[in-house]
DRENTORKOL-3810 file (N, C-alpha, C; in nm, 4 decimals):
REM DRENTORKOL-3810
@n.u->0.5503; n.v->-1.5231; n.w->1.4525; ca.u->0.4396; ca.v->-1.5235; ca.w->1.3604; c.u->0.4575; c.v->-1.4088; c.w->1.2603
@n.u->0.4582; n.v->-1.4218; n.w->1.1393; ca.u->0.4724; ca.v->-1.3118; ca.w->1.0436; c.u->0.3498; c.v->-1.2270; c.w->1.0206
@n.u->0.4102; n.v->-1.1277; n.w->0.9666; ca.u->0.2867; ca.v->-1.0375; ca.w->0.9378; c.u->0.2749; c.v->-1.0313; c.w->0.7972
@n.u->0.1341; n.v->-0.9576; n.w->0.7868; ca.u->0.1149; ca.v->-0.9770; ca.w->0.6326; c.u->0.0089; c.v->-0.8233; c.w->0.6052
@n.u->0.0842; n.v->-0.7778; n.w->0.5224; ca.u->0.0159; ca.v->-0.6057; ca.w->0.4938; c.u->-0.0741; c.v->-0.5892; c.w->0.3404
@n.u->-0.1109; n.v->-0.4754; n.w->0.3068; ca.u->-0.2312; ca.v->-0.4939; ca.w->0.2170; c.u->-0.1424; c.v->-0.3450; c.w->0.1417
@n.u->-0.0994; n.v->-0.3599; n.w->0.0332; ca.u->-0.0069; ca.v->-0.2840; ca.w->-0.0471; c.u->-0.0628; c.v->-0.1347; c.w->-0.0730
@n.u->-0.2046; n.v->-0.1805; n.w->-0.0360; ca.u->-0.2911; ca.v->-0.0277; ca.w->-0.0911; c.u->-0.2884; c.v->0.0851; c.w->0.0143
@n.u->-0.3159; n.v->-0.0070; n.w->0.1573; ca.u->-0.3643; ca.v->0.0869; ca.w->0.2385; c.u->-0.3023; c.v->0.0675; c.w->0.3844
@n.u->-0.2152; n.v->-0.0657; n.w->0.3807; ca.u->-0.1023; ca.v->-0.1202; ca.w->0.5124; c.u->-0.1816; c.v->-0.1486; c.w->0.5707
@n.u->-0.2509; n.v->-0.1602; n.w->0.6086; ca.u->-0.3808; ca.v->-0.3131; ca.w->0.7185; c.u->-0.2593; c.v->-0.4045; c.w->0.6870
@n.u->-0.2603; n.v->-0.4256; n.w->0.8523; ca.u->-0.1253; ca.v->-0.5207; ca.w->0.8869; c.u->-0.2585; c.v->-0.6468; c.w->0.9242
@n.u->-0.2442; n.v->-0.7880; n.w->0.9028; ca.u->-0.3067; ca.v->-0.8621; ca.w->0.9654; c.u->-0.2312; c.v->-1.0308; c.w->0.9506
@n.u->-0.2297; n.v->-1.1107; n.w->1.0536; ca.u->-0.1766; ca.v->-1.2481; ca.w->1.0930; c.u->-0.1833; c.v->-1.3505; c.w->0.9713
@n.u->-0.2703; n.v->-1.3335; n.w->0.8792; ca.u->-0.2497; ca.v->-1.4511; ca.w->0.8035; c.u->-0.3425; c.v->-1.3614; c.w->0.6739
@n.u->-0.2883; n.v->-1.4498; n.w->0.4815; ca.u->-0.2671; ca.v->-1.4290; ca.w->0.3878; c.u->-0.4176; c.v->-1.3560; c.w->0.3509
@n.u->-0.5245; n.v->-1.4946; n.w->0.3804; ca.u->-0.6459; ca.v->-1.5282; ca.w->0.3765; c.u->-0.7367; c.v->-1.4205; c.w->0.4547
@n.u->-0.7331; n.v->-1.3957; n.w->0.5602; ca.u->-0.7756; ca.v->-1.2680; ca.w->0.6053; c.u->-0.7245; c.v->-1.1561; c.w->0.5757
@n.u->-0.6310; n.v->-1.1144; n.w->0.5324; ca.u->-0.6043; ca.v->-0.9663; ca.w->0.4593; c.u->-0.6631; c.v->-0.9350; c.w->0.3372
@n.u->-0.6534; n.v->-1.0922; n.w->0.2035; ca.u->-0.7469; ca.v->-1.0570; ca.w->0.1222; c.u->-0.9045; c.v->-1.0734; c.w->0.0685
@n.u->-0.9732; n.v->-1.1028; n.w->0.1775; ca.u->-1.1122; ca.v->-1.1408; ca.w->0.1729; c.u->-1.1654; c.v->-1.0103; c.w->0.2175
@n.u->-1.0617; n.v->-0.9268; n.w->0.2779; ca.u->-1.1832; ca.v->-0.7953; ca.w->0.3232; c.u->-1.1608; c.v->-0.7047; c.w->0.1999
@n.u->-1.2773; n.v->-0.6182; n.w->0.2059; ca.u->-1.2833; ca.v->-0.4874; ca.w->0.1365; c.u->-1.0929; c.v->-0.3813; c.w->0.1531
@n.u->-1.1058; n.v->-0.2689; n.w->0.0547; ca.u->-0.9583; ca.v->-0.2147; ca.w->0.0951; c.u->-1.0267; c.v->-0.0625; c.w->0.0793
@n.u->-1.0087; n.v->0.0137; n.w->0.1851; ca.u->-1.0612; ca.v->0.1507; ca.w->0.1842; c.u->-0.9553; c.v->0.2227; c.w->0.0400
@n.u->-0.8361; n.v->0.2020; n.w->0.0110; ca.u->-0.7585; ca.v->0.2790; ca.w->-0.0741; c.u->-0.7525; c.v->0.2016; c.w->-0.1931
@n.u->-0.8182; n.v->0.1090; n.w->-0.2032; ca.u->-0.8131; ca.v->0.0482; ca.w->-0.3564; c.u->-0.7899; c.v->0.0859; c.w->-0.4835
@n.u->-0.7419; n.v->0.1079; n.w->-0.5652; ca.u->-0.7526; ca.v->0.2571; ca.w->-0.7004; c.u->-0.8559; c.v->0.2025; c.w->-0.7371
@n.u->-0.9623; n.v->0.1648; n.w->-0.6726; ca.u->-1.0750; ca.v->0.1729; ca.w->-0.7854; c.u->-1.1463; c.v->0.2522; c.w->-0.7353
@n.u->-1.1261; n.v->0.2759; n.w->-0.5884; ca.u->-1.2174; ca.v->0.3567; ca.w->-0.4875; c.u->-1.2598; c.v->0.2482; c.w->-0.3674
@n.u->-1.2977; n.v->0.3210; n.w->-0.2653; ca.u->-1.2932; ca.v->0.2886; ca.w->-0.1681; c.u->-1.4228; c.v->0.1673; c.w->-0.1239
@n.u->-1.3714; n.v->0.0497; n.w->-0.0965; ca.u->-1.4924; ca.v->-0.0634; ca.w->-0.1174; c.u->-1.5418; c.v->-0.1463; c.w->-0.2678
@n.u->-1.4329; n.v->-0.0724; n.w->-0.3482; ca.u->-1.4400; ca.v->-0.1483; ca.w->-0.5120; c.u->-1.3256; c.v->-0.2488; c.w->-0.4887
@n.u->-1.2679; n.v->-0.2783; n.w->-0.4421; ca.u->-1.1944; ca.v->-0.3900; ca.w->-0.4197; c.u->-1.1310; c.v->-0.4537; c.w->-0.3248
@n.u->-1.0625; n.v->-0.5363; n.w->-0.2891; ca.u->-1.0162; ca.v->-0.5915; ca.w->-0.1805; c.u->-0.8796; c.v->-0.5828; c.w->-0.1609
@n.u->-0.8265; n.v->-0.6041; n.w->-0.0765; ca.u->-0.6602; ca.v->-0.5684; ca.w->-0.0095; c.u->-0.5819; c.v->-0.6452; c.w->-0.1013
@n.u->-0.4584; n.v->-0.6022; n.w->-0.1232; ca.u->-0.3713; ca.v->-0.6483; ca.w->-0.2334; c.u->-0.2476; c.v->-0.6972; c.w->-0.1494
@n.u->-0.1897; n.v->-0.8383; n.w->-0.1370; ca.u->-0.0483; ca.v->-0.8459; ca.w->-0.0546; c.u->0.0518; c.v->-0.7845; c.w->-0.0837
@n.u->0.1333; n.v->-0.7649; n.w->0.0361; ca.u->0.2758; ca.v->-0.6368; ca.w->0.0110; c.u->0.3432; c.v->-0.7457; c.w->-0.0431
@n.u->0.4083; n.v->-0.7962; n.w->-0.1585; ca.u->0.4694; ca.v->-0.9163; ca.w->-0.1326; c.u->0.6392; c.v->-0.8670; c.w->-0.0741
@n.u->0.6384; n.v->-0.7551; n.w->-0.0208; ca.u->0.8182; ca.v->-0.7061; ca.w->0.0209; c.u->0.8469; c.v->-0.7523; c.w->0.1890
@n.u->0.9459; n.v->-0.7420; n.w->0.2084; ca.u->0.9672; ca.v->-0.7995; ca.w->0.3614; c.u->0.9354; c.v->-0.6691; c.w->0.4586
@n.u->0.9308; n.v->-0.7096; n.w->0.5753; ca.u->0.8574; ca.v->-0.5910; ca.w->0.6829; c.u->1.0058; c.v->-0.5104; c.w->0.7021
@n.u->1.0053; n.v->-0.3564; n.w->0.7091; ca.u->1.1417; ca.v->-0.3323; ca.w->0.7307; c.u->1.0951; c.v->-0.1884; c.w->0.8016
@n.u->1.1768; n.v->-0.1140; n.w->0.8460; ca.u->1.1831; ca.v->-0.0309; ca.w->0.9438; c.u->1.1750; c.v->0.1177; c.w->0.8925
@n.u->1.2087; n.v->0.0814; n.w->0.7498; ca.u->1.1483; ca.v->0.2210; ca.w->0.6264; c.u->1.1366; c.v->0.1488; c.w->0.5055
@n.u->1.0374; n.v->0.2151; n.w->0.4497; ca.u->0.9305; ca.v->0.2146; ca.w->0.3616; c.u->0.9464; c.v->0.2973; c.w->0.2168
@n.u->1.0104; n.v->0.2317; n.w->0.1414; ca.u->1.0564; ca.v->0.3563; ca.w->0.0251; c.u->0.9150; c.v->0.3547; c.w->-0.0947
@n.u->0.8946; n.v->0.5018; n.w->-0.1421; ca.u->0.8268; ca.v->0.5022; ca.w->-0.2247; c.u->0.8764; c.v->0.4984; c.w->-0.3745
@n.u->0.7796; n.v->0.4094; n.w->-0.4071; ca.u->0.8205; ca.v->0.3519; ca.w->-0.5928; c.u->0.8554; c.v->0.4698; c.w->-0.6882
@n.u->0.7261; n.v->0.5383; n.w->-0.6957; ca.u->0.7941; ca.v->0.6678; ca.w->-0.8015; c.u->0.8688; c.v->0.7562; c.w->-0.7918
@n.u->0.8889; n.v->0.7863; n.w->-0.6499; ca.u->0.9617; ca.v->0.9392; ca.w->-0.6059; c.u->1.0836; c.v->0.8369; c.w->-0.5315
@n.u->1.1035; n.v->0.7573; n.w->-0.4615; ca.u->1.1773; ca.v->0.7136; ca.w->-0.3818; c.u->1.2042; c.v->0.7801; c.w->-0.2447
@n.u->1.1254; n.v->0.8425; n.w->-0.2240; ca.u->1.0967; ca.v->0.9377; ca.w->-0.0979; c.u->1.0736; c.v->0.8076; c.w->0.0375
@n.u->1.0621; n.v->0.8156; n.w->0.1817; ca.u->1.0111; ca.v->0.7046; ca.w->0.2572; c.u->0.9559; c.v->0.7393; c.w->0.3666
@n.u->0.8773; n.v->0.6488; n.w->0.4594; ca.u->0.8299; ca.v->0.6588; ca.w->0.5389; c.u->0.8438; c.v->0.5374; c.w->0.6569
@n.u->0.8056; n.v->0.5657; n.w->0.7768; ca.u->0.7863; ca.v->0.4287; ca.w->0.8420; c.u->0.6934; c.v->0.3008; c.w->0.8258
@n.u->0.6227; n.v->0.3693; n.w->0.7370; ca.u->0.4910; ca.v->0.2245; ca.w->0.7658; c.u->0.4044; c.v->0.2737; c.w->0.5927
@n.u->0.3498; n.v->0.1240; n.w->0.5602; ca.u->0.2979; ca.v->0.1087; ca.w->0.4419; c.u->0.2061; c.v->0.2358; c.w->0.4466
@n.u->0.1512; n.v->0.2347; n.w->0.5547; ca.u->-0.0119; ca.v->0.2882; ca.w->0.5864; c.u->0.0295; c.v->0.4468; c.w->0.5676
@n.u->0.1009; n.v->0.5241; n.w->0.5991; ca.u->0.1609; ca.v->0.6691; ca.w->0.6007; c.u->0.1929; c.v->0.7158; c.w->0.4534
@n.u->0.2610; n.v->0.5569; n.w->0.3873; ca.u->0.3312; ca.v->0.6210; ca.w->0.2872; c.u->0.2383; c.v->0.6036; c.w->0.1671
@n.u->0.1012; n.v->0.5472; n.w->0.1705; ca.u->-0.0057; ca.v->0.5527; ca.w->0.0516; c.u->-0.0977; c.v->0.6172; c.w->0.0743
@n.u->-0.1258; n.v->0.7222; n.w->0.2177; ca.u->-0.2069; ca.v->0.7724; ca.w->0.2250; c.u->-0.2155; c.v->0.9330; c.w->0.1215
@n.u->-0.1191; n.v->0.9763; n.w->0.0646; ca.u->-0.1363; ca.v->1.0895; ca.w->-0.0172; c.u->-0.0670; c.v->1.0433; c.w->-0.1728
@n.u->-0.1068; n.v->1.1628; n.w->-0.2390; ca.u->-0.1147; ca.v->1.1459; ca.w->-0.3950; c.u->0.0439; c.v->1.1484; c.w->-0.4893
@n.u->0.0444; n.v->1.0739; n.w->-0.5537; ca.u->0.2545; ca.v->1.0850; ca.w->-0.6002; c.u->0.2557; c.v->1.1742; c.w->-0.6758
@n.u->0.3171; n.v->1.2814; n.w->-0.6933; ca.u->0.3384; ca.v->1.3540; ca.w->-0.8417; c.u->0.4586; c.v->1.3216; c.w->-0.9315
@n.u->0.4551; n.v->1.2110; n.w->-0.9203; ca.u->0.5357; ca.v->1.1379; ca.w->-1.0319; c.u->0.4858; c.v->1.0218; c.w->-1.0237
@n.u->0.3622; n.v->0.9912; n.w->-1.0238; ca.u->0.2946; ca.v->0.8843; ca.w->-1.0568; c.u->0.2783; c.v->0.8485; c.w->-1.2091
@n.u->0.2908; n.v->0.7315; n.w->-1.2551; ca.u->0.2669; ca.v->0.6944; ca.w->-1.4042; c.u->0.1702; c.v->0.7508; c.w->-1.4441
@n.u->0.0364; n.v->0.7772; n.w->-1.3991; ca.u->-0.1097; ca.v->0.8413; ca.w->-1.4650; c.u->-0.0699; c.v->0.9503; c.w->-1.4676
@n.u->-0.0275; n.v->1.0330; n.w->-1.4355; ca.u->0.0191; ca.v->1.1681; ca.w->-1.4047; c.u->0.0213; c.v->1.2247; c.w->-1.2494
@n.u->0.0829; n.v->1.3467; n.w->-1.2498; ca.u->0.0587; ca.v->1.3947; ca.w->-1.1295; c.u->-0.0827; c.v->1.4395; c.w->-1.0436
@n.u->-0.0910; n.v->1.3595; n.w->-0.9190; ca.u->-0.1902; ca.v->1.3685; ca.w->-0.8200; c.u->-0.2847; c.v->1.2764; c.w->-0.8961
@n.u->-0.2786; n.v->1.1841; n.w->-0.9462; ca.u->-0.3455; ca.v->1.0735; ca.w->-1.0265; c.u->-0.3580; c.v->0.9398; c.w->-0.9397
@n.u->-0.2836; n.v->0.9798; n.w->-0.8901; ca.u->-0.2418; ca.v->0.7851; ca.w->-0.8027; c.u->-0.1132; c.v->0.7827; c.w->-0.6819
@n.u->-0.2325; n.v->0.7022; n.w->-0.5936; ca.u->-0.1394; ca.v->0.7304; ca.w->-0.4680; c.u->0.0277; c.v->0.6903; c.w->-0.4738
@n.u->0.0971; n.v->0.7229; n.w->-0.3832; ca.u->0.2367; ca.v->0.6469; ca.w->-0.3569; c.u->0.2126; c.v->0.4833; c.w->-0.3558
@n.u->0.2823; n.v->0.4211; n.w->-0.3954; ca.u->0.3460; ca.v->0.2897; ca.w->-0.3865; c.u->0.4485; c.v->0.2251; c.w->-0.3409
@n.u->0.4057; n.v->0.1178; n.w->-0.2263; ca.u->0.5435; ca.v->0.0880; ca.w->-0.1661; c.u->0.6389; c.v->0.0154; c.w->-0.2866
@n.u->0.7833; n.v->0.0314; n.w->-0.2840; ca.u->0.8903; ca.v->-0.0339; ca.w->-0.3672; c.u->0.9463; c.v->-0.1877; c.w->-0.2552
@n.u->0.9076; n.v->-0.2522; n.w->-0.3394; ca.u->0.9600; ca.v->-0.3848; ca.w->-0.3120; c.u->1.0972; c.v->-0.3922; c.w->-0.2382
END
């Protein structure tokens, strides 16, 4: 059975439809302004970040703090997983 993650904040959950009907605590709009976004990348065992290329094990670790090489500027916008 595949898994299916939420790009903002890694809420891993079983199917497409339930990951994006809930609220997403890390949303960039703020927390409860929007709903979970699909990872569309395959599940893998590290986790590279988009702007810095830095990595982690899991979606959820690697968006929880701020990029300083984020497009808005630095400490503007969380890490992003890279496809």
């Amino acid at each position: 059975m595949p898994n299916f993650y939420c790009e903002y904040c890694g809420t891993k959950t079983s199917s497409i439809s339930s990951l994006t009907a809930s609220s997403c605590s890390r949303h960039p709009l703020g927390s409860g302004k929007g709903k979970h976004k699909l990872y569309e990348g395959s599940e893998k065992t590290k986790y590279s970040r988009k702007y810095c290329g830095t990595s982690t094990s899991s979606i959820s670790s690697l968006t929880a703090s701020s990029c300083s090489r984020h497009p808005d500027g630095s400490g503007k916008g969380k890490h992003a997983p890279a496809l």
